[in-house]
C-alpha positions as CSV (number, residue, x, y, z in Angstrom):
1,X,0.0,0.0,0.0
2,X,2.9,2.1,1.0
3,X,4.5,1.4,-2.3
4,X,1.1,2.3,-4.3
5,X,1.0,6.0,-2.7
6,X,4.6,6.6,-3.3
7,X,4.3,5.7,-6.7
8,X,1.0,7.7,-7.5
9,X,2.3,10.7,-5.6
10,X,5.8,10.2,-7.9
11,X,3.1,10.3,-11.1
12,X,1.2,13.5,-9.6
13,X,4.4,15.1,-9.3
14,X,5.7,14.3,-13.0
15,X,2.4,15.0,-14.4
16,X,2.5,18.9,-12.4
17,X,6.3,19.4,-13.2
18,X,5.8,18.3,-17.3
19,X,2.5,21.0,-17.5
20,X,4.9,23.3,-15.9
21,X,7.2,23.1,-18.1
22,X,4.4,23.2,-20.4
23,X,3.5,26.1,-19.7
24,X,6.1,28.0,-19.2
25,X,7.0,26.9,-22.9
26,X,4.1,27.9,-24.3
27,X,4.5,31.8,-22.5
28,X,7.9,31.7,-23.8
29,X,6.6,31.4,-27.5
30,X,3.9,33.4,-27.3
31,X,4.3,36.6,-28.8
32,X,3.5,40.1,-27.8
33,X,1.4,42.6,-29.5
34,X,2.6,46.0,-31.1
35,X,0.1,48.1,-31.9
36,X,-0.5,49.9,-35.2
37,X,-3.1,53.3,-35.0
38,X,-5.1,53.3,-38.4
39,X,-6.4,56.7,-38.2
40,X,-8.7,57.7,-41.4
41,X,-11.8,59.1,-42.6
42,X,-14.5,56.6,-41.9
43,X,-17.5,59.1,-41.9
44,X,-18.3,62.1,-44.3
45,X,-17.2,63.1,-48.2
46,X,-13.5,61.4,-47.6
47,X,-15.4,58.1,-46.2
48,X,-14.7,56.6,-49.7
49,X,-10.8,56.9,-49.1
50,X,-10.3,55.9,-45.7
51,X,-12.7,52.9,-46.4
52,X,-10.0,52.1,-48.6
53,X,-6.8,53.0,-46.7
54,X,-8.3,51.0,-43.7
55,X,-8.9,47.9,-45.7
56,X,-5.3,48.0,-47.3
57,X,-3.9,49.1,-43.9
58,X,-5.5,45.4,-42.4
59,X,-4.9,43.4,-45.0
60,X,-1.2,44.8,-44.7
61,X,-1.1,43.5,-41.4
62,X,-2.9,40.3,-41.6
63,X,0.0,39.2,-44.2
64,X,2.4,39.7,-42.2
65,X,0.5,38.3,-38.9
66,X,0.1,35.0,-41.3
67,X,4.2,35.0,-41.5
68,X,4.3,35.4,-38.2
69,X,4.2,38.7,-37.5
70,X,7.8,40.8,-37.0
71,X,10.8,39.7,-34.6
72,X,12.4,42.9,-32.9
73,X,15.3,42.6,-30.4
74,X,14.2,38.4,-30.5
75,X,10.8,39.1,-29.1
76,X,8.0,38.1,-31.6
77,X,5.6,40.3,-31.6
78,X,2.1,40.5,-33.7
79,X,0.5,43.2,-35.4
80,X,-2.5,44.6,-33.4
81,X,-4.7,47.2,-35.6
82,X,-6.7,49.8,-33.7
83,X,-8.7,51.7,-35.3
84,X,-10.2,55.5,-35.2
85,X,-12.4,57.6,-37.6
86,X,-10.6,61.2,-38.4
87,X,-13.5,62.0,-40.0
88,X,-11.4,64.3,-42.3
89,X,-11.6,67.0,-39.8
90,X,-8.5,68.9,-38.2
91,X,-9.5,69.2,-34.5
92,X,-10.7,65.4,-34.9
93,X,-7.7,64.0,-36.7
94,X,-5.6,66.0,-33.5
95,X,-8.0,63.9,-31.0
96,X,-7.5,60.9,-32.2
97,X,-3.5,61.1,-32.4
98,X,-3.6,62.1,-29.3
99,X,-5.5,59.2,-28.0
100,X,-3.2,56.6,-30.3
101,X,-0.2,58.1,-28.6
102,X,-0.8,59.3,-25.0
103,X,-3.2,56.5,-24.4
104,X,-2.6,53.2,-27.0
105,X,0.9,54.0,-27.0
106,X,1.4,53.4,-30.8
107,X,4.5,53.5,-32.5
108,X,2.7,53.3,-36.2
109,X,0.2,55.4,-37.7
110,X,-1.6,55.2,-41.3
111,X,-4.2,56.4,-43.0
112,X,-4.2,59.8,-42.2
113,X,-5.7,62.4,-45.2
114,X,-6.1,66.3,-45.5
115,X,-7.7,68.5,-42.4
116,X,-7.2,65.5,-40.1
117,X,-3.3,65.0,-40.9
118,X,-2.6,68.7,-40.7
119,X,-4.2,68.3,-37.0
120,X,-2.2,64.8,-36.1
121,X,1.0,65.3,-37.2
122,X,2.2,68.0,-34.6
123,X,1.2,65.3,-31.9
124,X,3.3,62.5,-34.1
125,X,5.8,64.1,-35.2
126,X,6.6,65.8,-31.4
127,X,6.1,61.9,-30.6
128,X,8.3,60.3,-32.9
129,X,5.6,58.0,-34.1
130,X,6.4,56.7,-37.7
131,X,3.4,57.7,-39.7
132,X,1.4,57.1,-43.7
133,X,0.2,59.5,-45.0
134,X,-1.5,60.0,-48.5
135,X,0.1,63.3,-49.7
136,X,1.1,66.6,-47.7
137,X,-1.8,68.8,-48.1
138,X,0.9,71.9,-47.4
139,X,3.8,72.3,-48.9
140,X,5.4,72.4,-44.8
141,X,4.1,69.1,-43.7
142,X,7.4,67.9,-45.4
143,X,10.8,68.6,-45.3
144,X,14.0,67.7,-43.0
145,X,12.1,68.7,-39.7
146,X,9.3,66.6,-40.1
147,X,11.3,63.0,-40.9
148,X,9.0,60.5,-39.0
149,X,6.0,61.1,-41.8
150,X,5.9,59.3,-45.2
151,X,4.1,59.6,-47.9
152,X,2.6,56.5,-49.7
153,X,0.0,58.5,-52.4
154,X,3.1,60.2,-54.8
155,X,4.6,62.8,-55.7
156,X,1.5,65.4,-56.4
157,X,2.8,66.1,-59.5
158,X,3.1,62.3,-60.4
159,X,-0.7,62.5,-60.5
160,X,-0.5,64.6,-63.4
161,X,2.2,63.5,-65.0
162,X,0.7,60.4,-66.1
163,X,-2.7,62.0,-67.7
164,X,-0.7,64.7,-69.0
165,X,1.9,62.4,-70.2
166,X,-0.8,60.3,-71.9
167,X,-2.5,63.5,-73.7
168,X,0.9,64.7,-75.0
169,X,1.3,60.6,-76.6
170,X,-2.0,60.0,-78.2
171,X,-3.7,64.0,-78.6
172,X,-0.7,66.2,-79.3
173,X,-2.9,68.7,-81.0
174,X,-4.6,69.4,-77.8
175,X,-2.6,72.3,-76.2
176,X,-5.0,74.4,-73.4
177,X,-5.7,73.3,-70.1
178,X,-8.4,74.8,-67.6
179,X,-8.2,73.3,-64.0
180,X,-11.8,73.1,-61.9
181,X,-10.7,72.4,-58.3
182,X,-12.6,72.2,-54.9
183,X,-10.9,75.3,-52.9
184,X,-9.7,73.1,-50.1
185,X,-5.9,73.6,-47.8
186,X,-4.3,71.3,-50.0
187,X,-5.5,73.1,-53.6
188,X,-2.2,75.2,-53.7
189,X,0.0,72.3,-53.7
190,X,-2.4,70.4,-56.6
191,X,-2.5,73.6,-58.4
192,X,1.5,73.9,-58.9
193,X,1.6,70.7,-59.3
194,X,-0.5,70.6,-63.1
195,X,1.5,73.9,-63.8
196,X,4.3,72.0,-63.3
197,X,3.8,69.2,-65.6
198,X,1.8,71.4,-68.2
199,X,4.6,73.0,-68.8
200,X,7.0,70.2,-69.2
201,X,5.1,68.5,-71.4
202,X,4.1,72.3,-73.6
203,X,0.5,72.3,-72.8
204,X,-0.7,76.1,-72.3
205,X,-2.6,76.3,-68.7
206,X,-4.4,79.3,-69.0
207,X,-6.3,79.3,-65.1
208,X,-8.3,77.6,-62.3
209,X,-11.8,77.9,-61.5
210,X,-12.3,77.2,-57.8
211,X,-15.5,75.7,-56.2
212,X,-16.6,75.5,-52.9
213,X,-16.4,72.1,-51.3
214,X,-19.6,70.1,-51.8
215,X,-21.0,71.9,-54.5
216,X,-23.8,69.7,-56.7
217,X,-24.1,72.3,-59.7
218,X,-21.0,73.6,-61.1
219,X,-22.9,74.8,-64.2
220,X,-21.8,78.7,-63.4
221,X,-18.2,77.5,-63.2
222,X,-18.9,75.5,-66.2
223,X,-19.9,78.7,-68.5
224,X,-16.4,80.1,-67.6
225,X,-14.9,77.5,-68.3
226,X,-16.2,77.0,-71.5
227,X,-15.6,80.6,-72.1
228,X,-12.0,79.4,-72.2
229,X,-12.6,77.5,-75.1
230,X,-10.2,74.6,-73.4
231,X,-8.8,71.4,-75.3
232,X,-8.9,69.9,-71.6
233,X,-10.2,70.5,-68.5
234,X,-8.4,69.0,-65.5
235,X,-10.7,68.0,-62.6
236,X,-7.9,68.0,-60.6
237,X,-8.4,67.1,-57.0
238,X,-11.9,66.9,-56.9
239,X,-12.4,62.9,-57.4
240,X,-10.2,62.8,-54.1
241,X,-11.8,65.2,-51.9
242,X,-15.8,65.1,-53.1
243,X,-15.9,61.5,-54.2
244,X,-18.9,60.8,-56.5
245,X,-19.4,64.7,-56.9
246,X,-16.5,64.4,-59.6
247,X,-18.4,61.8,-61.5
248,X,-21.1,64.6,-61.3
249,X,-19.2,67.6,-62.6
250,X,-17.9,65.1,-65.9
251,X,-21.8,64.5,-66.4
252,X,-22.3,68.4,-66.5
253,X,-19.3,69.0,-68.6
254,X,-20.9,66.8,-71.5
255,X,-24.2,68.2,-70.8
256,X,-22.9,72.1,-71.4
257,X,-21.7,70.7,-74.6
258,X,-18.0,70.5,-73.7
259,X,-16.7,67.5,-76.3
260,X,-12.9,68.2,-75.6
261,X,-10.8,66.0,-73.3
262,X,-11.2,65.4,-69.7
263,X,-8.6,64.3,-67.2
264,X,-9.4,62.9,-63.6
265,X,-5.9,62.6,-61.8
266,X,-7.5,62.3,-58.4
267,X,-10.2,59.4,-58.5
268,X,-13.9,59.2,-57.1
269,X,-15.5,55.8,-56.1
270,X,-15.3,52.9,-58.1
271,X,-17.6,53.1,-60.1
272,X,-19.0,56.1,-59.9
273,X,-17.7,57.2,-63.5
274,X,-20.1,54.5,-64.6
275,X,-23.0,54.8,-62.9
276,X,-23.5,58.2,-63.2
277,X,-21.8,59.3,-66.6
278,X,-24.3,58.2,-69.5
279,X,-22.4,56.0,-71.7
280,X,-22.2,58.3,-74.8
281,X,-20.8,61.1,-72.8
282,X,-17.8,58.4,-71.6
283,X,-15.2,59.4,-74.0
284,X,-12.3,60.7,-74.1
285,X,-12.0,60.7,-70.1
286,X,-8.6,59.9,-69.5
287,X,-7.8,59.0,-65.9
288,X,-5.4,57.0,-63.3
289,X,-7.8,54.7,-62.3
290,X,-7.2,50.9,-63.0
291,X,-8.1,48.1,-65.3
292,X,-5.9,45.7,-63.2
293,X,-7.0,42.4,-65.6
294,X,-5.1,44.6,-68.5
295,X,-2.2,43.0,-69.7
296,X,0.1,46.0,-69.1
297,X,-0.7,45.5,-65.2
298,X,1.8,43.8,-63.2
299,X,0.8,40.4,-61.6
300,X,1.3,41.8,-58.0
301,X,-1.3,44.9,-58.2
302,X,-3.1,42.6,-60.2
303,X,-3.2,39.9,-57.7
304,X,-3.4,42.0,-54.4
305,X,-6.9,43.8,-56.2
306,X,-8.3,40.0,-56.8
307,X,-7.7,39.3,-53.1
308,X,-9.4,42.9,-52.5
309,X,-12.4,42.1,-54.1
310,X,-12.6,38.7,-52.5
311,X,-12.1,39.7,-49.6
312,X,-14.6,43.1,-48.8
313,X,-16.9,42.7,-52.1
314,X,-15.5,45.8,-53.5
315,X,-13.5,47.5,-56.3
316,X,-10.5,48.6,-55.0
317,X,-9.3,52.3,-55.2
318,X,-5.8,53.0,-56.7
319,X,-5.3,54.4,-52.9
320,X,-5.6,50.8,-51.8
321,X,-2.3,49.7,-53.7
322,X,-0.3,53.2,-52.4
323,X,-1.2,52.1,-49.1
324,X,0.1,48.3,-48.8
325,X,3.3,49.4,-51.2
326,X,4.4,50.6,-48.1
327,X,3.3,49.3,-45.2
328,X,3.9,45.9,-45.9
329,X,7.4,46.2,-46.5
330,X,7.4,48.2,-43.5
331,X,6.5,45.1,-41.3
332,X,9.0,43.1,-43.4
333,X,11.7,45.8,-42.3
334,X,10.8,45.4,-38.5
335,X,10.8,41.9,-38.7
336,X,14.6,41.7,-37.9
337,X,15.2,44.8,-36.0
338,X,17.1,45.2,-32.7
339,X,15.3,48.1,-31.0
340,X,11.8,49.7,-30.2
341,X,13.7,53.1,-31.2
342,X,11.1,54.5,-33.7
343,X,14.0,56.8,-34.5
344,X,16.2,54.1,-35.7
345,X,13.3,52.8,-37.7
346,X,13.1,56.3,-39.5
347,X,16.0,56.3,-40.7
348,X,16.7,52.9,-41.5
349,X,13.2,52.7,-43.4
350,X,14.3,56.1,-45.0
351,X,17.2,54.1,-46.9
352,X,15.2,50.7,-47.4
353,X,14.3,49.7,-51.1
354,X,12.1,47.0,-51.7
355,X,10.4,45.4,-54.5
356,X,7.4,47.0,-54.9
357,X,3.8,45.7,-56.4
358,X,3.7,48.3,-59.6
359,X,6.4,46.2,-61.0
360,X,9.4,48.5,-60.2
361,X,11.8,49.0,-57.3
362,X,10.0,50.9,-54.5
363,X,12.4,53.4,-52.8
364,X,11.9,57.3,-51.1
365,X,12.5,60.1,-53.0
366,X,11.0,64.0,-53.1
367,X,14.7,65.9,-52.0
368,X,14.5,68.0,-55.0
369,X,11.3,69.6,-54.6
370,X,11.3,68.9,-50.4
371,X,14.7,69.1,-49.0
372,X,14.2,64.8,-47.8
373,X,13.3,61.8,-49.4
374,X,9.9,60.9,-47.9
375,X,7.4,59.9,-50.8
376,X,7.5,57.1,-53.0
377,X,6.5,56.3,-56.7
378,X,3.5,55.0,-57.4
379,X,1.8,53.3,-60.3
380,X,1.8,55.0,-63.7
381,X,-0.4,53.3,-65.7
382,X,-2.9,55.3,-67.7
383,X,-6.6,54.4,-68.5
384,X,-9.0,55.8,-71.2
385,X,-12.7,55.6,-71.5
386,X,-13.7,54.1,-75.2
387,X,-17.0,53.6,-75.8
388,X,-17.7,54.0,-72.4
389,X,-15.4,51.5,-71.1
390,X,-12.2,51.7,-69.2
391,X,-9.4,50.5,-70.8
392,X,-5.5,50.6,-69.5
393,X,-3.0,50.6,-72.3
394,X,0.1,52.7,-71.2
395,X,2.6,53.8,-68.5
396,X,3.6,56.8,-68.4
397,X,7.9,57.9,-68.1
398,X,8.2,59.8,-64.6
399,X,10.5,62.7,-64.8
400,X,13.1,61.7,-62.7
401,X,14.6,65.0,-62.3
402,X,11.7,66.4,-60.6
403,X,11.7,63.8,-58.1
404,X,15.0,62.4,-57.2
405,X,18.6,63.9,-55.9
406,X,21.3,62.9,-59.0
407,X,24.2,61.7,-57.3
């Protein structure tokens, strides 16, 4: 009997030790969170957009979470998204990176747009939280004293360099250029930006005609315009920053009679173009949006917008690309660090080229017109509307010289 109890209380004592050791196993594997702020518009005329961003942000992170996440200093840690709405507001977008910082204690930030980044990035920057953002909407929200914020949306001018690029190819006859533009903070910065690339490709650009923001019936801008007697009229940012209101103005343009070309840089909804443009007025709309089943396209984009569509039931904005070009490879550059210094992330990210999904090497550039490398190339492809359908049959050269230091 003696014998009996000794041995069971020999058993108890293995079987407690081994789920020890168990346990204390499985703590030692498991892997810690670091949290990533997705701050965007979620509510109101940018809600289209930072649908978008936030999709591409969390599918950004869910890849890497399926590799495992990111190793820093040999702790594994996974991706944790939290998510806010900036609601494309300044005093909002300030709230809400002050909440990510002082409270969630986040060392990542994307998503971020206009009036809501121009209210964050004091609080990241002051932080030395690495933030996305789409494009500066001033010209001082880049430059060497703000180093911890990149931009994944282009080089403004890029924008236009691909439509304008495009018209010069296929309709060099067409010479005059009238821009119609939501007045909004960031309309300076578009509106250098197509005087810019008008003039480097010999177009004349002979004025803007501002709107206010939300407007349904641009027909009195659209008599002045006319008045011009334009070969094109750029729409500029407004598919950006009023959505399906851009889709809207095209419509009006064909019903004034206007039969010359029309160029979208900045994109509303998909398919917004389609739904509310009559077909016979969808010509000669040249635009960057995307045919991503077009030959021309490159199997990454193309595969990443299958996923997309498989994934939320939507068509994916060109935004949703920008977006996971670069925070992907972000998570692939932590994975492998030795610190929690967000500083020595800046600047190693600041140097770090990866292979991008347009098909080209991904690296930052921008000194030449910024004084720092912080924005990053995105797709050029070029899309028409024939017959009323979208079709993408080019790429467009980038101007290197605008955009990157020569050595």
């Amino acid at each position: 009997m003696k014998k009996r109890t000794t041995l069971m209380l020999t058993v108890v004592i293995l079987i407690t030790q081994l789920a020890g050791v168990r346990a204390y196993a499985q703590k030692a594997v498991t892997p810690k969170t670091l949290d990533i702020g997705i701050a965007t518009p979620l509510t109101g005329p940018a809600a289209h957009l930072g649908t978008h961003m936030k999709n591409a942000a969390l599918m950004a992170i869910e890849d890497q979470n399926a590799q495992g996440g990111v190793k820093i200093g040999g702790q594994n840690y996974l991706l944790n998204p939290i998510i806010f709405d900036s609601k494309k507001d300044a005093a909002v977008g300030k709230a809400v990176a002050e909440q990510l910082v002082y409270e969630k204690k986040v060392k990542v930030v994307a998503g971020l747009f206009i009036d809501d980044a121009i209210g964050a990035q004091p609080v990241l920057e002051s932080n030395k939280v690495i933030s996305f953002f789409v494009n500066p909407a001033t010209r001082d929200m880049t430059g060497p004293n703000k180093p911890y914020t990149f931009f994944f949306g282009g080089p403004t001018p890029q924008f236009f360099n691909t439509v304008v690029a495009y018209v010069q190819k296929f309709y060099p006859n067409a010479k005059t250029v009238v821009t119609m533009v939501p007045d909004l903070p960031n309309t300076p910065i578009f509106l250098n930006s197509v005087q810019m690339i008008c003039k480097l490709y010999g177009l004349n650009w002979v004025g803007a005609e501002k709107f206010p923001f939300g407007t349904t019936d641009f027909s009195p801008m659209i008599t002045r315009v006319l008045a011009k007697n334009p070969d094109i009229i750029d729409t500029n940012s407004t598919g950006g920053n009023m959505g399906g209101l851009c889709a809207q103005l095209i419509k009006q343009l064909r019903q004034a009679g206007y039969k010359g070309i029309i160029v979208v840089p900045a994109l509303p909804p998909p398919g917004a173009v389609e739904e509310v443009v009559p077909e016979q007025y969808r010509t000669l709309i040249i635009t960057n949006d995307i045919d991503w089943e077009a030959p021309i396209v490159s199997d990454p984009y193309r595969e990443l917008c299958r996923r997309y569509v498989k994934k939320y039931n939507v068509i994916p904005i060109d935004v949703v690309g920008q977006l996971y070009n670069v925070t992907k490879p972000f998570y692939e550059f932590l994975n492998g660090q030795d610190t929690l210094d967000t500083t020595k992330w800046m600047e190693g990210f600041a140097n770090y080229r990866w292979k991008g999904i347009f098909g080209f090497e991904s690296y930052w550039i921008g000194k030449p017109m910024f004084g720092i490398n912080r924005m990053v190339f995105k797709a050029s492809w070029a899309s028409e509307y024939f017959n009323g359908k979208l079709e993408t049959r080019w790429q467009a050269p980038i101007p290197m010289d605008l955009f990157v230091e020569k050595k």
